[in-house]
Structure formats: structure tokens, C-alpha cells
N, C-alpha and C positions, 0 to 999 in steps of 0.2 A: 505668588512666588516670583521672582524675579534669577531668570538663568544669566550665570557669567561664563561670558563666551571668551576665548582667546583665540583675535582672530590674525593676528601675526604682528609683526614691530614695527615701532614707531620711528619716526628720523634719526632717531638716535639712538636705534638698536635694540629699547627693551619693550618688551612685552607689555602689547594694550589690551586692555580689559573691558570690553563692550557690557551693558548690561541690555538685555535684551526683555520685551515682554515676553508675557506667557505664549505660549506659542503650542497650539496641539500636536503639530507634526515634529515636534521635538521631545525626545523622551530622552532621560538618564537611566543606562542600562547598569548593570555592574561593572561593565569594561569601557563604559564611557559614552557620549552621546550620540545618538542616530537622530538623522529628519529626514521622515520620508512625507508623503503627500497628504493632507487633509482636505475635505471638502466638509460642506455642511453637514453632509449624510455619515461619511466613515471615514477611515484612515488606510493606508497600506503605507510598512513598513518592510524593504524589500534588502535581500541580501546582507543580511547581518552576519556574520560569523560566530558559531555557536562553539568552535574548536580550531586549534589550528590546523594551519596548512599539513594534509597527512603526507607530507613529501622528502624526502629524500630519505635520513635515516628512520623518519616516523613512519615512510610506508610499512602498511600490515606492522603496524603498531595501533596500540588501543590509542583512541582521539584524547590528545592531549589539549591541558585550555587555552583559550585562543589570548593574546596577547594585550592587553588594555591598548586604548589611543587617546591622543587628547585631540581639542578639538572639536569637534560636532562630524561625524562618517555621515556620506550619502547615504542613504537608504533608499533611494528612488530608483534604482537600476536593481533585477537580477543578479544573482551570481552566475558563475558560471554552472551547468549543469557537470556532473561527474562523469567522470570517462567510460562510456560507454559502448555498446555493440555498433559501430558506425553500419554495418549492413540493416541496422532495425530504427535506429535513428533516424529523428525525420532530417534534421541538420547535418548526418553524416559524421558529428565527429567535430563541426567547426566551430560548437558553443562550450565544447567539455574542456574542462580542467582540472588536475588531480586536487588545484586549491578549489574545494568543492563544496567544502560544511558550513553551508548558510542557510537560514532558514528566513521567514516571510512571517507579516502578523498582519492580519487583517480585523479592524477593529470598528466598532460604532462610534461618535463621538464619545468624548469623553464623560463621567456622569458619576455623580456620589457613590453607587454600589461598584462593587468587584460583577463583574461578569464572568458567568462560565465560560470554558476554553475547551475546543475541538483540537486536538492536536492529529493534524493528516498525515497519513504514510503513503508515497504512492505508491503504484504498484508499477507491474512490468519485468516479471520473471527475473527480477534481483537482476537484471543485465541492462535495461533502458528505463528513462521515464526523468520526473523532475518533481520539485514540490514546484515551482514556479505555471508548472499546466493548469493547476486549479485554482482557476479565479476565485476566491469565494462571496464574494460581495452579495449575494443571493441569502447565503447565513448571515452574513451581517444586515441586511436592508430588511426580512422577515424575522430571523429567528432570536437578534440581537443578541446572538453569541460573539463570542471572538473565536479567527482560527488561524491556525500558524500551519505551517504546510513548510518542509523540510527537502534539502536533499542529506545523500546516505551512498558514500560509497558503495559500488556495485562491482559484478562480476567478477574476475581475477582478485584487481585493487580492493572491493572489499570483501570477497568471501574463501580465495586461495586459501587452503589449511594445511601446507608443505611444513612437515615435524623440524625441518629445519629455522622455519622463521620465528619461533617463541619456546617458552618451557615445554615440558608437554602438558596437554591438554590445555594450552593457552593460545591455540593458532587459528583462524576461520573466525568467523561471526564480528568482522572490523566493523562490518555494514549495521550490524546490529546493534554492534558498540557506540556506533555514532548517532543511534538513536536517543540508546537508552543519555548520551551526551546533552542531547536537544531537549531532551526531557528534563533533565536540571537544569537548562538553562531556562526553560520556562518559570520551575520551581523557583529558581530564583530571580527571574525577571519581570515577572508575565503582569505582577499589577501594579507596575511601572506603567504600564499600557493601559492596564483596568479589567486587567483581567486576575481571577482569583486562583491564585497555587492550591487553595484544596478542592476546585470541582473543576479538574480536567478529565477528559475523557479522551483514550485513544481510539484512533479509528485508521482502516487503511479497508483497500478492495486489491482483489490477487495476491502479489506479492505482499503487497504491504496488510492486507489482513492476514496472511500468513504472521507478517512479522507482530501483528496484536497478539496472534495465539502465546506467541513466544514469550513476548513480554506481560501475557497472562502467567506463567509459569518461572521465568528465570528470576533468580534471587535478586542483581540489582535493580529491576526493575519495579520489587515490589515500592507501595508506599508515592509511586510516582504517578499516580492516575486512579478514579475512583470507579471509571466505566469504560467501557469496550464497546464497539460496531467493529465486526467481522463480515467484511462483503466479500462473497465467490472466492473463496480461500481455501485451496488445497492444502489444509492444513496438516496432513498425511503425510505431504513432498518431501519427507527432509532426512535426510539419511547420518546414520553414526558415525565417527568420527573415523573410525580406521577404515572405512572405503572411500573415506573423501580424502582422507591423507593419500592414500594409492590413488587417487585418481588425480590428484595436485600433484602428488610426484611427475605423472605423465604430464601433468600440464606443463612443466618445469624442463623434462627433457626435450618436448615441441618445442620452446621458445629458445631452447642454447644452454641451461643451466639445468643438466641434468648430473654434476658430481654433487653428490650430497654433502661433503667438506666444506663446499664453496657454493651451495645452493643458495644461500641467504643472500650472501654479499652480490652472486651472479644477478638476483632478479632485483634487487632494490639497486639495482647499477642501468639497467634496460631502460631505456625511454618509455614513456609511460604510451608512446603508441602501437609497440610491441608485443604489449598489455591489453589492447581493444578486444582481442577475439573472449568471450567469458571463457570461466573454466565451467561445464556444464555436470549437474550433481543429478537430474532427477529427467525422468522423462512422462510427459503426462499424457499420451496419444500420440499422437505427431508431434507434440511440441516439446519442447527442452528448456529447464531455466537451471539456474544456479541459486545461490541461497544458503541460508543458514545451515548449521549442523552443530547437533546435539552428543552429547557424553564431552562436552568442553566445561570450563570454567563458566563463560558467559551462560551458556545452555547446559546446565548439566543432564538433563534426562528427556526422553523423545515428547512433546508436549501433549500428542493424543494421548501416551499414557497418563501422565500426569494429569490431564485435565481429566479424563479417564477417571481415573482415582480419585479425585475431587481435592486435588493438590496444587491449585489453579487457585487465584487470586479472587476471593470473596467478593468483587467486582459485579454490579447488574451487565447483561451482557447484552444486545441485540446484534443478531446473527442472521444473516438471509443469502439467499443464491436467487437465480436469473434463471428465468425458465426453461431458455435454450443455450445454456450456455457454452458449450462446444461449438457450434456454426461459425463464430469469429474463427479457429484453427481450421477449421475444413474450409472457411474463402479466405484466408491468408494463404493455403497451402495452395489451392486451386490457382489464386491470382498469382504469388511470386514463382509458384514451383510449378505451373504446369500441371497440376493434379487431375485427373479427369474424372475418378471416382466410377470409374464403369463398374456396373454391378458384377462383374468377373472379380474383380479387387478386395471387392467385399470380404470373403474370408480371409484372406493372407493380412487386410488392414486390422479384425478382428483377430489374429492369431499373433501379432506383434504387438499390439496391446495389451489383449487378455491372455496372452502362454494357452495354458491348461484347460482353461474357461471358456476359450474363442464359440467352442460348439452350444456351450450352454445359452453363451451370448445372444449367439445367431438365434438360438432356437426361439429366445426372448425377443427380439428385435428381427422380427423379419422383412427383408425387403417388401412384400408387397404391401405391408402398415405399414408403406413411408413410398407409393406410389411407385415404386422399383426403383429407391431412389438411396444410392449407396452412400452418400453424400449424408442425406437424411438420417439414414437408421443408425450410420456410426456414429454420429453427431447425437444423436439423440443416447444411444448407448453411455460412452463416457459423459457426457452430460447428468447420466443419473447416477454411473459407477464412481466418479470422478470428486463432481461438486454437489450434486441434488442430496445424495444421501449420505454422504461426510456430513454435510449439515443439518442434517436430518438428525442424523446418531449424536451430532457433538452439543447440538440444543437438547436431546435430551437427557445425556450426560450431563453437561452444566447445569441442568434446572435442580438437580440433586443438591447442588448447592447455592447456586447463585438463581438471580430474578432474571430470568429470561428469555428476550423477544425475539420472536422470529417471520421471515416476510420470505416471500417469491416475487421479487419484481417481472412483471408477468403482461406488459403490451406487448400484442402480436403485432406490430410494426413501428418500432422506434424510430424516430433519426437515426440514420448511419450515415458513414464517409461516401462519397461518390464512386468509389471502386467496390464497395457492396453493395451498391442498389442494383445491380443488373445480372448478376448470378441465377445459375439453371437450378438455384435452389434456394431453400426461406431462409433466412438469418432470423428473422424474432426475436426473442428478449436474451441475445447473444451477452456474451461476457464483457463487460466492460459499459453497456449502454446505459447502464442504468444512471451512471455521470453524469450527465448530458442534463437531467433533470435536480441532481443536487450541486453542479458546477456548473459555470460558464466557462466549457472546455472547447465549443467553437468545434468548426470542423462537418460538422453535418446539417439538412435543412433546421430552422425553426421547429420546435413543437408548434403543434396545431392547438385550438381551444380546451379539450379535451384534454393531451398532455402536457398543456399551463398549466392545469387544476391537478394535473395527480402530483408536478414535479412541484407548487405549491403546497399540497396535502404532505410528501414526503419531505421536505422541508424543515415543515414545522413538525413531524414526526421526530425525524432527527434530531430537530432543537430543544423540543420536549428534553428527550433522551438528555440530552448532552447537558440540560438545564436540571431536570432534580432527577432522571434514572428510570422516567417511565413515557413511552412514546403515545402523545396526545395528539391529537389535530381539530383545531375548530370544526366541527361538521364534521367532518370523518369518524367511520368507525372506532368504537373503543377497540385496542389493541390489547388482547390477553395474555397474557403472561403463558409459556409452555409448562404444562402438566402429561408426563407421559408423553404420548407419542405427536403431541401437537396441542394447542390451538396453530394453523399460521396466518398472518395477514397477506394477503394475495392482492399486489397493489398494481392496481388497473385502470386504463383510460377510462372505462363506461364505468369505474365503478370499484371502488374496494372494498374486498368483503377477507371474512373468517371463514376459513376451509379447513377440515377436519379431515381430509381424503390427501394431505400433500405425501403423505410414505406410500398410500398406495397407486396415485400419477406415477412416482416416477420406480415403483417396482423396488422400493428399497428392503422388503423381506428376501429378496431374490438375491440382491446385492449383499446385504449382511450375512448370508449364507456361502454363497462362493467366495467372502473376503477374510474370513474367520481364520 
């Protein structure tokens, strides 16, 4: 095939027409041509525009389609990241832009079959983060998938649900909207690239496996994906529409535009850096994010129930949580906030999390199984109440219907950042690290020998999955499918095995008892 390029005019003003070779780092999308990088190994195709600019009268309006160009668009840069929390930002604020909805494709060379498609969510409490962090070249160079990795309006900009800015029951979930956005454009572009619109599979960790749940359940999303990965996903977090409308109300009178007559026009009038602080929906221990909300259009009904009820997308699912996962909030708090965690603390931190429950808590988790270490025991607490046994319950919910896997990523000393290596207390297989071993996210030491082989094992785990719906790994344990209260895969430096004891580690009869 041979591409005609228009690369501008000739002496006498009309339009010259190049005819160029084939060329891999050149693809014809629907809205017109991108070239981004090839090498012999893979490709990356960066900053595409999957919707338009959600700016002025389109703010907190559903992502409308982005605009064709002629031409050939760079694709070798970024986009900008979306306006987010400059206090959590590692940028501060100086890479974001509300023109924000681009997404990234990362691909193997070109080749006769379609390849399956990873489509990435990040994560980051729906208030920071980027698709652009996850390098994925790791999937492409082992697993010979392709993966596309999105941003998604955040905080305010995409999750505000003030009854003044749409019908009713049409306002919040923009961020979601811009997913399910990215999601047709794959469907319609992806094997342009060589990748196949019938075997994608979503995935996302925190927020953005939050936002899998959702797009397990909401109506436009069905039909857009065949399989699910849900990492460390508080898929609980998400509250009904009418206390997030009252609480966007308040968010609306903080920024200057609290007459409800003139609420719409007030906030889509605001400079969009007026807009950095999130509007905050859920509280998870110490920590806070914003996020989706359900009894909407986009989200009609809370997805635990639904999924619950086996009203959730006939999809195979792989689901997993992190062993420690709360210690990343207990050294974020300790590092930026001062936090000391003295064991005096201990029940007042236990009584603002758990209400009612603090005493049962304590009783369950006492200071001296955790060395008198308050830090420790509360960490370890929401850790089980929070993510260990949500996921617990929600694998074996789903198994009711759907095929699926479940894991505990589980090295008692990951890579971490330089400001958690020196803490009066263990971090372990904290929230977020498990990354590090399926991305080139940068940031902390090298794995050692040990965690080359498990982040290769998970890897090709994941690829498996993503490739026909059931996670394989050469040499590595068979991975069983959950029946009842488990099998799980417990994936480890020395070693990965099937554990049959994951409900009762982290005490989740206890938990389903006090959460009823």
C-alpha cells in the first residue's frame, strides 16, 4: 500500500501530493493520520485525541468526538495530563490541561494476525495520575499484546455532579464518560494498529479498577470489552447521587458560584485553575478521593450490588489485592503530614474510621501483634476491612457467574520511592507496588533477580489473561479459577503458590460480619 501524504504547496499555491512508502510508524485512524515511533521491536503511538477539547461550553458535558485533521498529527509527544490536584501532583500542575482526552498505543511490530488489546485505567483517587506513567513496552516485548493507556478527566472537571450542570440524573461520571469515549475509539480504530476490537480487555488498579467495576455494570459500556483485571480497587467507594449532588452543591459555593440560577454558567465561566482543589466524595481511612457516582444515567445502580446480583458483564474477570495495602497512606500521612502514630492515637484513628466498630476493631488488631506499632495495626486493619476482603467477597460473587481469577501480590520488600525506604515502620506489598513489576513506572530501586522472575511470571500471567481469558505462565503455577471461598494465587519473590487460607489471613469472617 502506498500512503498519500499532503505535505503543503507548491510555487504556485496548489496542493502537492507526496506518495510515500509503507511506513509502520504511520497509521490511518478514523479522524486521520498519526506517526509515532517504531523500532524493530514495537511501536508507541502517543497523544492521540480520542474526544474533543472538554473546554468551555463542553466542560461537564459528555466527551464529544474529536475533530478529523488532515495531514499526518505527531504522535511522538504526550499530551497534556488533566487538571489535577497540584498538592499530589508530582508536576504541580505545570503539565495539565483541560485539552486532556488522549490516549497512547503501544504495539509490537506489525504482523498478519489482529492482537489482543489491554486497555489501561490509571489510577490515583480520580484526582491525579496519567495514562502516559505506564510505559508498557514490558507487554509488548513478553506478552505480544498491544496496550493503550488513556487519560480521563478527574476531580471537579470530571466528577462535580452540581443538579444545575445537566438533566437530572445526567450530571457527574464526565470522567467515566470519557472512558467509556476511549473505548470506542479503540473499537473503532485499534486494528489499524493490529490490534483486534473483539479481544480487548479492561484493566485499571485503584481508581481505575474502581472504574473496571463500573464499566462491568453500566449499560454503555456493555459490548466494549470481553475481560476485566481489577487491582486493589475499593470498589465500595462510591456513593448515590443525591449526597454527591449536596456535596457539589458545597463544592460550588467554596469556589464563588453558589446561586443555583447561575450555578452552571458561574462554574463553566472559572478558570480552570480555580478547579484544581478535587471535589472529595468518599473517605477511605485517612485518605480521600473523588469518583464516580451511581443512580446516574451513565451509572444507574451501586455496582457492588449489581455485581452482587450477578448483573455485571458476563466477562472472565481477574481480581487481586496487595498484601499490605494500606502502609502507602500511613507513610504518605507520616511523610507530608507529620503523622507520628503514637500508640495513644490508636483508638481515636480506629474510631474515625470504623464509628461503631473501632472497639471490635481494636479487639481484632491489637497493638502488641504489630510490635506496639500503631502505624502497624491500623495499616493492617483497613488493609483487610478496606481491600483484602472486598475482594475477597467480590471474587466470590462474580465466580457465580463469570470465570474468575484471583491473586495477592505478596513480596515482603518491593521497590519503593526513596522517601518510603526509611520509615519507623514496614511498607511490604503496599498499594500501588505491584506496578513496578507489570510497568516501567521508574521511580524506585531495580528488582533484584528474584523480583525479574516473579514480574516476568506476572507478565505473562496478565497476557495469558488478556490473550484468550485464562492466566498461564511458562513454569509457573497453574492458576485456578475461584470456586467458593477461594482458590488464590499468592504471587511471590521465592516462589508462587495457591493458598486456600487468603479469607482467613486477613480475618474477612470478622469483616463481613461488622459490614452487613
Amino acid at each position: 500500500m502506498v500512503l498519500m501524504l499532503v505535505v503543503g504547496c507548491g510555487r504556485d499555491g496548489a496542493d502537492s501530493a507526496v506518495s510515500l512508502p509503507p511506513d509502520p510508524s504511520v497509521v490511518t485512524t478514523t479522524l486521520g493520520m498519526v506517526q509515532g515511533v517504531a523500532t524493530l521491536d514495537k511501536r508507541h503511538f502517543a497523544g492521540i485525541p480520542y474526544a474533543a477539547p472538554p473546554v468551555g461550553p463542553l466542560r461537564w458535558q459528555p466527551p464529544q468526538p474529536a475533530v478529523p485533521w488532515t495531514g499526518v498529527r505527531d504522535a511522538t509527544k504526550i499530551g497534556p495530563h488533566c487538571v489535577q490536584d497540584g498538592d499530589s501532583e508530582p508536576e504541580a500542575g505545570r503539565l495539565t490541561d483541560e485539552d486532556c482526552l488522549t490516549l497512547n498505543v503501544w504495539t509490537p511490530p506489525p504482523a498478519d494476525e489482529l492482537r489482543p488489546v489491554m486497555v489501561w485505567l490509571h489510577g490515583g483517587a480520580f484526582v491525579n495520575g496519567n495514562g502516559a506513567m505506564y510505559d508498557s513496552r514490558w507487554f509488548v516485548d513478553r506478552g505480544d499484546i498491544i496496550v493503550v493507556t488513556l487519560n480521563y478527566r478527574l476531580g471537579a472537571l470530571g466528577f462535580l455532579a452540581h443538579p444545575a450542570l445537566g438533566p437530572a440524573g445526567a450530571v457527574g461520571n464526565y470522567g467515566l464518560a470519557d472512558q467509556q469515549a476511549a473505548l470506542r475509539w479503540v473499537r473503532d480504530n485499534i486494528a489499524a494498529f493490529g490490534g483486534d476490537p473483539d479481544k480487548v480487555t479492561i484493566a485499571g488498579e485503584s481508581a481505575g479498577g474502581m472504574s473496571v467495576c463500573d464499566h462491568l455494570v453500566a449499560p454503555d459500556s456493555q459490548g466494549l470489552f470481553r475481560a476485566a483485571i481489577i487491582q486493589s480497587a475499593p470498589c465500595q467507594a462510591q456513593l448515590a447521587l443525591p449526597e454527591v449532588e449536596r456535596i457539589s452543591e458545597d463544592y460550588a459555593r467554596e469556589v464563588g458560584c453558589g446561586d443555583p440560577v447561575t450555578a452552571a454558567a458561574c462554574l463553566r465561566a472559572l478558570p480552570d485553575y480555580k478547579l484544581r482543589n478535587p471535589v472529595w466524595y468518599h473517605r477511605i481511612g485517612e485518605d480521600t478521593l473523588s469518583g464516580p457516582v451511581y443512580g446516574t444515567t451513565v451509572l444507574p445502580e451501586d455496582p457492588m450490588v449489581a455485581l452482587r446480583d450477578g448483573r455485571g458483564a458476563d466477562v472472565p474477570v481477574l481480581i487481586g489485592s496487595n498484601r499490605d495495602e494500606f502502609t502507602l497512606f500511613t507513610a504518605l500521612q507520616y511523610l507530608r503530614q507529620a503523622r507520628q502514630y503514637a500508640a495513644g492515637e490508636y483508638p481515636e484513628l480506629l474510631a474515625d474510621t470504623f464509628g461503631p466498630h473501632a472497639a471490635a476493631v481494636g479487639a481484632r488488631y491489637p497493638l502488641d501483634r504489630y510490635g506496639g506499632s500503631a502505624a502497624s495495626a491500623y495499616a493492617a486493619a483497613v488493609t483487610d476491612g478496606v481491600f483484602s476482603c472486598v475482594a475477597d467477597s467480590m471474587a466470590a460473587e462474580l465466580a457465580t457467574v463469570n470465570d474468575v481469577y484471583a491473586y495477592e501480590f505478596n513480596d515482603p520488600n518491593p521497590p519503593t520511592p526513596e522517601p518510603m525506604r526509611n520509615l519507623p515502620f514496614p511498607v511490604g506489598a503496599s498499594h500501588s507496588l505491584e506496578l513496578r513489576y507489570l510497568f516501567d513506572v521508574g521511580g524506585a530501586p531495580p528488582l533484584n533477580p528474584a523480583q525479574q522472575e516473579l514480574s516476568n511470571q506476572m507478565i505473562d500471567y496478565w497476557a495469558s489473561f488478556v490473550t484468550d481469558g485464562v492466566p498461564t505462565a511458562p513454569g509457573a503455577p497453574e492458576w485456578p479459577a475461584v470456586s467458593g471461598a477461594g482458590p488464590w494465587m499468592s504471587l511471590r519473590p521465592d516462589g508462587s503458590r495457591v493458598v486456600t487460607d487468603f479469607g482467613t489471613q486477613h480475618q474477612c469472617e470478622f469483616w463481613d460480619e461488622i459490614t452487613r
